[in-house]
N, C-alpha and C positions, 0 to 999 in steps of 0.2 A: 726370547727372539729379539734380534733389535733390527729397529724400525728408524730409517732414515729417510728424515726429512728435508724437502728441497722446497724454495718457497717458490711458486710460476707468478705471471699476471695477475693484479689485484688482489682480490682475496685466497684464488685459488692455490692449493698444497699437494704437493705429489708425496704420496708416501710408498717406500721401494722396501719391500723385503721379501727373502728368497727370490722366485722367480717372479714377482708379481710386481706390480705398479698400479697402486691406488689414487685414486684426483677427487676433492674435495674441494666444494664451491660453498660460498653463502646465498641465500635467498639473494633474491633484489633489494629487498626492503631491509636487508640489513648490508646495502654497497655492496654486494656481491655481484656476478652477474647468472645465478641462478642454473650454471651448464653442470652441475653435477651437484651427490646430497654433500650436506654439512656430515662434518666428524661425529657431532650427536646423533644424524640419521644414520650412521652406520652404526654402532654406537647400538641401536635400540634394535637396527633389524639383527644385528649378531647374537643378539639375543632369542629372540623369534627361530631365526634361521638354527641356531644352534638346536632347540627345540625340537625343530623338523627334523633334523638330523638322527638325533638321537632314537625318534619317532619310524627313520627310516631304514633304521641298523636294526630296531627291534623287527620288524613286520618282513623285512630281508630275511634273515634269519629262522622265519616261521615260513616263507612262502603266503606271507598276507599281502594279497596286491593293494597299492597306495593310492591305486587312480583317483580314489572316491572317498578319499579321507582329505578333511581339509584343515588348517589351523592359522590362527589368527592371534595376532597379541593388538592388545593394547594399554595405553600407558594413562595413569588416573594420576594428575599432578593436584598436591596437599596447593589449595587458592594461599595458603598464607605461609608455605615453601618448599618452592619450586624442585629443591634438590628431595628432597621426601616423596617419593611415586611410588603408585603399584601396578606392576607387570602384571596387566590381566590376560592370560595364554589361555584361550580357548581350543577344543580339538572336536571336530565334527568326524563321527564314526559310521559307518555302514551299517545296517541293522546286523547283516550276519554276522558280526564278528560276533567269538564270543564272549562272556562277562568276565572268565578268566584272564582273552586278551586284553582286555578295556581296561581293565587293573593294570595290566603287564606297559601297556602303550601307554600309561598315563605315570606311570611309576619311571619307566626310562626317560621323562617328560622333567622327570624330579632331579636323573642326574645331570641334565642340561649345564657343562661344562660352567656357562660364562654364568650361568644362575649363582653357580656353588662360588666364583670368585668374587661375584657382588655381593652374596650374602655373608661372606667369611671376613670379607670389609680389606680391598689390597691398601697395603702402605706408598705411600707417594716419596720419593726421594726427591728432590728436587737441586742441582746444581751447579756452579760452573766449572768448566776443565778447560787448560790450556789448548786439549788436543783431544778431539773424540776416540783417535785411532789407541789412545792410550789408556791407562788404566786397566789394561787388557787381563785381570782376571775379577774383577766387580764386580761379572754376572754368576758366580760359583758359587751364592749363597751360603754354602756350608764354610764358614771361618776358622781355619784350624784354630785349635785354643793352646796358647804355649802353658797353660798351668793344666793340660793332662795329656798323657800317655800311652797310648792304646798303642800294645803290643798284638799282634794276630800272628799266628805261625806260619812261618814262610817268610816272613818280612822283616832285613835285619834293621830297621830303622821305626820307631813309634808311626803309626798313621798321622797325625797331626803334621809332622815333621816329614812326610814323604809325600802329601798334598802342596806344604809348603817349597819345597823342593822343584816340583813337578811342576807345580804355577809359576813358580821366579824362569823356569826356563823356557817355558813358553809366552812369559812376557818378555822374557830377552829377547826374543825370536820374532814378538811382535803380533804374537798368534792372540785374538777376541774371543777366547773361549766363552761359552754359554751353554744353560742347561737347557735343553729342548723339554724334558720330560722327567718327571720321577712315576716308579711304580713301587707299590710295598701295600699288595693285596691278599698275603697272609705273613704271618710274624714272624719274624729271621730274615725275608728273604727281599732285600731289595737291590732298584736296579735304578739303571738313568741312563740318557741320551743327554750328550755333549756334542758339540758342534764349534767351528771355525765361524763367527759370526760371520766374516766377511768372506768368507767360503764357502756355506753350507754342504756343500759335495763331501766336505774334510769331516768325518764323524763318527763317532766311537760309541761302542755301548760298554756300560760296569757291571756291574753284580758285586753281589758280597749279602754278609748276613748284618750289616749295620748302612747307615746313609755314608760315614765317612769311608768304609769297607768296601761301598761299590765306586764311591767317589774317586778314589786312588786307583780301581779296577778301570775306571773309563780312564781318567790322566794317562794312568800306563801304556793301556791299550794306544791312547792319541802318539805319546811321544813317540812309542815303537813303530808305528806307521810313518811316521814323521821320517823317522831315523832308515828306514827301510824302503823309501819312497812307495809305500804300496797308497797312498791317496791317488798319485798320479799313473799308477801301472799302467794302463794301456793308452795313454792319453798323449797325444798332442803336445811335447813343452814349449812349441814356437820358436821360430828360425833365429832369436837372439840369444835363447838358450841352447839351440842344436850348433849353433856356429860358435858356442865358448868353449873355453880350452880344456873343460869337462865336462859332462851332461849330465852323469849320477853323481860321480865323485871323484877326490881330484886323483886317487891312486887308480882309478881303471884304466886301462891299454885298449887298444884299439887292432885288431888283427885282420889282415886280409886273406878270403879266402883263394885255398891254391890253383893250380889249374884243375879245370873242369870242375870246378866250384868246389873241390876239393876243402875239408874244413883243419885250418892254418893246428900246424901242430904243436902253438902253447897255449890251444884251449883245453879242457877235462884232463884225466888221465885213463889210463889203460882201466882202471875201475869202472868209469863216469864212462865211456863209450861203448864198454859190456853192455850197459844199459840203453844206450840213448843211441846207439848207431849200432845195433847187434849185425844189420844185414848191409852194412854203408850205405844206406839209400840217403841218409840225413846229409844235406848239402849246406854250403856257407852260407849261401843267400835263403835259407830259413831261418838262420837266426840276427840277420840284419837289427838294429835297434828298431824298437814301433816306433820311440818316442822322439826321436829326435830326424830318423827316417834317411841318417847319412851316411846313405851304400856309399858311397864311397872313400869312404874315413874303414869301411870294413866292420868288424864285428866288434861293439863294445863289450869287453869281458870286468869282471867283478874280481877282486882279490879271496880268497875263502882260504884259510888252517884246516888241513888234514888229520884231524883228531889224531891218528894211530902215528904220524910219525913227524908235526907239526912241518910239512912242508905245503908251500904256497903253489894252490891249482886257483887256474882263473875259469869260474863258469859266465858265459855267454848271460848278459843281463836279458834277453829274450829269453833264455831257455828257463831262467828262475821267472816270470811276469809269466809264462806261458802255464807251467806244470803245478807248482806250488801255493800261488794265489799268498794268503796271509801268514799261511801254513809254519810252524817253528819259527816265530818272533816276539821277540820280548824286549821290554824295558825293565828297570828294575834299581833299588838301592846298591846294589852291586852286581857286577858281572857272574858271579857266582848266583846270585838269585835269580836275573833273567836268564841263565840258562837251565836252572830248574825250571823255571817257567816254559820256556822253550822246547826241552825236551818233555815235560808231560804234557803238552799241547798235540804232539807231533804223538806219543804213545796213545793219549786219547784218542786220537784221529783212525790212528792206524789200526788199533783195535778193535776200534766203531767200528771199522768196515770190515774188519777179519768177521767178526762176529752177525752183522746185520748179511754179508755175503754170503756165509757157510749157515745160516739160517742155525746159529746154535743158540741152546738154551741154557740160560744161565740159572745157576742158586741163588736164592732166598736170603739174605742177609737175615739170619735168626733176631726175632723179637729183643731179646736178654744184650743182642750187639748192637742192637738202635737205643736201647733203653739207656747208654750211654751217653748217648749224645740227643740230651732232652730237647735244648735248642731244634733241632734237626726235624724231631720226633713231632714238634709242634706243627710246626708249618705243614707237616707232612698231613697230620690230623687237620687242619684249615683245611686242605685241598678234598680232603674225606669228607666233612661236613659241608663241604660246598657241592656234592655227588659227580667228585672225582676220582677214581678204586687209584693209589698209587700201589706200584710193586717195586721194592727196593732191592737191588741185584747185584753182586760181587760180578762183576765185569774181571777179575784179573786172570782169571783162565787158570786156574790152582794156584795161583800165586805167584805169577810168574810177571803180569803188570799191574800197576799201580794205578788201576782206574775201577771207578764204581758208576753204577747208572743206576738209576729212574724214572722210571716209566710211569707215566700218567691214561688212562683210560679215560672215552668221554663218549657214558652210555646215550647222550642227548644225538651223538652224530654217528656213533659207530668208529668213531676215531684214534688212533693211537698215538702216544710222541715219546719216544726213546731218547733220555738224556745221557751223555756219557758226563764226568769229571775226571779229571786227573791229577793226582799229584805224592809227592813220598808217604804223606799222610796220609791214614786212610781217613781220618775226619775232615780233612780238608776236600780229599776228591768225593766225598759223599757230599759236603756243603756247596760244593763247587757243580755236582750235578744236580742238587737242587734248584740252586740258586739260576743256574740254565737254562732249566727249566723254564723258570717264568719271567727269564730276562724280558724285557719290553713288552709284557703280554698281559692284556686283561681275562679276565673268566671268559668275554665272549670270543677272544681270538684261540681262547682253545676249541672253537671250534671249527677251524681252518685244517685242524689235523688231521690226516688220509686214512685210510679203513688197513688195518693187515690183512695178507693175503697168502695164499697157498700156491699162487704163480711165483715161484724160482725165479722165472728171467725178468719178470718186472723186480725182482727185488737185484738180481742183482747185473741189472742194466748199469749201464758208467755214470748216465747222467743224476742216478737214484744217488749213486753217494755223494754227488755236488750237492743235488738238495741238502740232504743232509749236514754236509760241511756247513752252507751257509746260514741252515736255520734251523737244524735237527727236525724237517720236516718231511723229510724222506717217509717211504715204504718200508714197513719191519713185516718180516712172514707170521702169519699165526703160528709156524714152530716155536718161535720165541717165547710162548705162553704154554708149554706144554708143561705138565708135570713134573716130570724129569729130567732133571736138570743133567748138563754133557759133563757139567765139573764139578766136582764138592768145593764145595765154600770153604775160602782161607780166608783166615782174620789178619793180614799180611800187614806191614811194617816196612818201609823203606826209609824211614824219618832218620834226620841227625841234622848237624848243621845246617847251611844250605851251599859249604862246597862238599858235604860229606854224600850229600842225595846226588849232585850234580855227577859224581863220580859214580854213585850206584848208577843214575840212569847210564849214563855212557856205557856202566860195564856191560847194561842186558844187550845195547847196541853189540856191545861185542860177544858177546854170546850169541846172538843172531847172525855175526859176520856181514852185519851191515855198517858200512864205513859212515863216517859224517865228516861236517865242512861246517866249519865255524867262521862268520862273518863278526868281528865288534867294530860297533860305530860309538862313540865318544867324541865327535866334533862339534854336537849338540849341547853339549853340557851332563849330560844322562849315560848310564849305563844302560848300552842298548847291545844285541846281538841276532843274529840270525844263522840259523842254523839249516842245512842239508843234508837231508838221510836218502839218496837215491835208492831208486828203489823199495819207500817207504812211507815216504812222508810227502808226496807227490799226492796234487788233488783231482787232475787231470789227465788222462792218457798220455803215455808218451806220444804215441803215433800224434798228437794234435799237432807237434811241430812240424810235422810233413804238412798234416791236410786240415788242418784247422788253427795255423799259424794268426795270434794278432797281426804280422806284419803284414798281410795282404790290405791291413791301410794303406801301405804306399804304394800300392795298384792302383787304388781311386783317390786316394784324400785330394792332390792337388785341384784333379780335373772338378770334382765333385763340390770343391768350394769355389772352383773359377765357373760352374755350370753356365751364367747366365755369359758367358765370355767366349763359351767354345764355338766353334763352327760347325757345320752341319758334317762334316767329316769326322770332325774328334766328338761330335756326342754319336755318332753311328758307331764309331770305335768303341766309345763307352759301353754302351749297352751289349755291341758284343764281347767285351769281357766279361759283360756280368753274367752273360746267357753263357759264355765257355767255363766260368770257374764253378759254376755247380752250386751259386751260393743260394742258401736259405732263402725265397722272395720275401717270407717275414721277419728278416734278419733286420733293426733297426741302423739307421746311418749310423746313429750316435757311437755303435757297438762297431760298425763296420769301418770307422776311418779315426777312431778315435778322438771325438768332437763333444763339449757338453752344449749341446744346444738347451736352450730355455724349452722344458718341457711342454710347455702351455703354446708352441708357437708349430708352426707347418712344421720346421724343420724337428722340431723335437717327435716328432709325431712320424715321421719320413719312414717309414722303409723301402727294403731294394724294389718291390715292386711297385710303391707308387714310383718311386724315381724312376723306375722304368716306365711307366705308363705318362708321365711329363715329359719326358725325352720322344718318345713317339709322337705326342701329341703335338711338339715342337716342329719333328722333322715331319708332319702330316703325314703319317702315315696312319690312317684312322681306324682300317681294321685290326692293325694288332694293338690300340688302344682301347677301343673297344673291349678285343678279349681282353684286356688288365683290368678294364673296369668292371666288369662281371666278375672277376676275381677279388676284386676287392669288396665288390662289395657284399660277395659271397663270405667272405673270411675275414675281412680285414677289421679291427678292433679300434676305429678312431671316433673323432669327435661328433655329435650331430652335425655341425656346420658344415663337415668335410665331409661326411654320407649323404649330405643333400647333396651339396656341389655335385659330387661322382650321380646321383638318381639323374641330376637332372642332363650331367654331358653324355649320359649313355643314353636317353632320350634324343639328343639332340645329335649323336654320331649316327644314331640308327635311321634317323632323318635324313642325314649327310650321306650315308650311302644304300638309299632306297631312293633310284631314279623315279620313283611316284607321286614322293611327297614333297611339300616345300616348307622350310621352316617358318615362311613369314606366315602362313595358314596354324600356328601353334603358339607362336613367340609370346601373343598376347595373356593366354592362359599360364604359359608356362613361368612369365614373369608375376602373376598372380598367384602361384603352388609355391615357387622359390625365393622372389624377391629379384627385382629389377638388377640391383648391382648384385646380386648371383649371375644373371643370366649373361651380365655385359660377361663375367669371367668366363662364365662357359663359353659361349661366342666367340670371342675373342681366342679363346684354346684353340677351339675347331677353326677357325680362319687363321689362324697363325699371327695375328696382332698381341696376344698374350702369351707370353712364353711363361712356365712353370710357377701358374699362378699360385702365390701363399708363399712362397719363399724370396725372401727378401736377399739381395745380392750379398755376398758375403768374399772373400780370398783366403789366399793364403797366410797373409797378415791378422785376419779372424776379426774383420773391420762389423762392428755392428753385433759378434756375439761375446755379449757381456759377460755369461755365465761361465765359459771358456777363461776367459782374459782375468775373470777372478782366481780361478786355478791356476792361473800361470802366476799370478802374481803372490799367490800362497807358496806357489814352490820355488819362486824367485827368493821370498825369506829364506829358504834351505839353503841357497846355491850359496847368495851372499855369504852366511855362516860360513858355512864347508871352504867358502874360497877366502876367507879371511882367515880361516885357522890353520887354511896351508899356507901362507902367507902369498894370494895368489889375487889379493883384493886390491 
């Protein structure tokens, strides 16, 4: 993680990362002026505090309530040096718990994060650079080694040499990569979280069965979103980048739709419209761009290759952001290998969901054909002896695709988690489903996984396979567990080169009679491509472009960031749009206009019904604020500070309209239950002297949101590239 430092007044130090802002004072007695702790008092309670943590994940997980458990550290310094202490963590327990828990809460006590890093003793590098912004892959630990070679199948370049690769072009680019996270909690199978330091929104996860194996899995994964702008999909790029003379890239067109919104006829073709306009209801102004938001420039479309007869269709950059999500993209040491990648991405997907929807039961991959692949067979036993049942499953339906799953059991919750892999190999899709598996996952988050079920329409509701898309955490039916399997097991083969696979996959496309669209992007430095299987490889409903289009941001974004600017006409406007378009009241802003607000702040926290319940309370109309505040505070999932506030202005509206009572007969109490400068905000709400308290004035400019303005300025590294290698810089 890095941690940037600003120096303020005197002693004090602000230290900024991700969304947070830390301030750091000295005592008095050492010139400081004592307004906040020193770096060592942070320092010792992160220690402590991490403790409780750990303390509070175990006793969560049991339904042991915390009210009445309490813990204390403290710190015994050696009189003859000071740096030699001991952490003495005390934990005070309730009688009832019991002696099994007391073990259990004192043991999770032990894996106390910051403990295990001061005791393992970190290395201090210490030194100067010209330029902090540089040096931009320092924080990747793993150092490819030019004296070895590590070949893995699939990959026509050594791993050392395709890290190497992978780092020089995201230092060109300018990109601070850094590792968030490593996991490797049974043997084979590890994984890690990478991140844009100076973006943290920008982030990839790896898998593989070695450190450098998942390391080149996250790199990949990062440049192909890079390269496919899916970091910034629904987002916001800011009026410097909507008004240049490209938005995504520099070969897109721009098309207007015809009369009666009529959609312009060199977007799709007669194929892509079978699909996407079966009944012509799809209009031009549904797929307007989200991200740049300029109806009037018409419809940004995308260049894509027609597999079957290499002719150029242009698909609408909404209608891929809308339906597809990450779905069929890759990077790769050749284009040939990202479209392996690509296409068993897009056949894992699609099979998942053939298979989790029709509730079929798959075969057993025989003992004697895991016995093969010892590697495999291990990790798989870890997960057994740690009393997790795995079942190993020929996913290719007789043989027909190139995907294998595993299934994990978790007799502690009743929970199941179906992993698919894909790929020409079948050791590779078996490794690629394990390792899936437990991308990013400790033993206790397998306990997050949902129970199977014998309900049909909860499994195969639309929004069950999004879960699953995004975290294989969907619903599976208890058919899937049956005896009997629907298919006999094939011990199937699609391997050979990696343009000899990329040809097998295509061919099954065409044995399905489902056409694709090939996207390559190479202005990055990288072999990247993207690929389109209408009607297949789709994550989302189609119908969403009608009735659950991203671009309904540019219904509210501008007004909704000018809020504090509107008139009492255009926020009465406001609000009745949001009451005609039917949207979600728990639908968050961030999702609704495409904004990263700093999560930790009102705005991040905002949805459509509070913002509706500040808009009333603006325009005094107190009874239908009221009803929002009952709603909220019925439903609504936010922070303590924000559920006081709402307790106490629903108190105080009920006051405001009961000709009986008077507030000044309560104020004094209420400012004793709340807090004084709570109550001035409530007040202030209901007399109309505070308008839309907790939200700090913001525009279209996005003045004031940091979190936003780092994402544009990540994707401003893109644009620059793209516009200098069209020669457009």
């Amino acid at each position: 993680m890095e941690i940037n430092v600003n120096f303020l007044d005197n002693l004090r130090l602000e230290a900024k990362f991700d969304d947070f802002t830390v301030i750091t004072d000295q005592p008095i007695r050492y010139k400081g002026d004592g307004s906040a702790p020193s770096p060592f008092d942070y320092f010792l309670a992160s220690s402590a505090m991490c403790a409780a943590y750990f303390v509070k994940v175990y006793c969560k997980a049991r339904d042991i309530p915390t009210d009445n458990i309490r813990l204390s550290q403290n710190n015994i310094v050696d009189p003859e040096n000071r740096y030699n202490q001991i952490f003495r963590i005390q934990v005070e327990l309730p009688e009832d718990i019991s002696d099994k828990d007391r073990q259990g809460i004192l043991r999770s006590i032990d894996r106390c994060t910051v403990k295990k890093v001061i005791q393992t003793g970190p290395e201090f590098q210490i030194a100067e650079v010209d330029n902090l912004d540089e040096d931009a892959q320092a924080l990747l630990m793993v150092t490819p080694d030019e004296a070895h070679r590590t070949f893995i199948e699939g990959k026509d370049l050594p791993l050392e040499q395709t890290i190497a690769n992978m780092s020089a072009i995201l230092e060109e680019l300018g990109m601070k990569i850094e590792i968030a996270s490593w996991r490797n909690i049974v043997p084979h199978v590890w994984s890690l979280h990478i991140r844009d330091a100076a973006s943290p929104m920008c982030f990839t996860n790896g898998k593989g069965a070695t450190k450098e194996a998942a390391l080149c899995s996250a790199l990949g994964e990062f440049i192909e979103r890079l390269n496919c702008n899916f970091f910034y999909n629904d987002q916001f790029f800011g009026e410097e980048i909507a008004n240049s003379d490209f938005v995504h890239y520099p070969d897109e067109k721009w098309f207007k739709p015809g009369p009666n919104d009529a959609l312009p006829t060199e977007i799709l073709d007669d194929y892509c419209l079978g699909i996407y306009n079966p009944e012509g209801e799809l209009g031009g102004s549904n797929l307007i761009d989200t991200n740049s938001g300029r109806v009037d420039r018409g419809i940004c479309s995308l260049p894509f290759t027609r597999h079957s007869d290499g002719e150029t269709v242009y698909f609408p950059s909404n209608l891929i952001e809308n339906l597809f999500l990450s779905n069929g993209m890759s990077a790769g040491n050749t284009l040939a290998e990202a479209q392996v990648q690509c296409l068993s991405e897009i056949f894992e997907r699609a099979v998942k969901k053939h298979i989790i929807e029709e509730e079929i039961t798959l075969p057993d991959v025989p003992d004697a054909v895991l016995a093969k692949y010892p590697a495999i067979v291990e990790g798989i036993q870890a997960l057994e002896e740690q009393g997790f049942p795995v079942l190993v499953k020929d996913a290719s339906l007789g043989g027909q695709f190139p995907v294998m799953c595993v299934t994990l059991m978790n007799p502690r919750t009743g929970g199941v988690f179906a992993s698919f892999g894909a790929h020409p190999s079948f050791e590779v899709a078996l490794e690629r489903s394990l390792t899936e598996l437990l991308q990013g996952r400790s033993f206790e988050g397998l306990n997050d996984v949902p129970p199977p079920t014998f309900n049909s329409q909860e499994v195969t509701e639309p929004n069950n396979f999004v879960e699953h898309f995004i975290d294989s955490t969907g619903v599976v039916s208890w058919r899937f567990f049956s005896a009997t399997a629907d298919e006999d097991f094939c011990e199937w083969d699609f391997s050979g080169s990696n343009e000899e696979e990329a040809a097998r996959l295509f061919a099954i496309l065409d044995d399905l009679e489902k056409e694709a669209y090939v996207a390559v992007y190479d202005q990055l430095g990288a072999s990247a491509c993207r690929i389109l299987v209408p009607d297949f490889s789709e994550v989302y409903p189609v119908e969403d472009l009608i009735w659950d289009n991203t671009n309904m941001a540019l219904d509210y974004r501008e007004d909704i960031l000018n809020l504090h600017r509107l008139s009492d006409d255009q926020l009465s406007q406001l609000t009745e749009r949001l009451e005609d378009s039917q949207i979600d009241n728990y639908t968050d802003i961030i999702t609704l206009i495409g904004i990263e607000f700093d999560e930790n702040t009102v705005w991040g926290q905002l949805t459509v019904l509070e913002l509706k319940l500040l808009i009333n309370l603006a325009l005094q109309r107190h009874e239908e604020a009221l009803e929002l505040v009952d709603m909220f505070l019925q439903f609504n999932d936010n922070t303590v500070v924000r559920g006081l506030f709402y307790q106490a202005l629903r108190a105080v509206l009920e006051i405001t309209l009961d000709d009986e009572l008077e507030l000044d007969d309560y104020l004094v109490n209420f400012q004793r239950m709340f807090g004084k400068e709570t109550m001035e905000a409530v007040v202030g709400s209901v007399n109309g002297t505070v308008r839309f308290h907790g939200l700090t004035p913001t525009n279209m400019q996005l003045e004031g949101l940091e979190k936003h303005q780092r994402l544009i300025e990540s994707y401003k590294k893109l644009h620059a590239a793209r516009a200098a290698k069209a020669g457009l810089a």
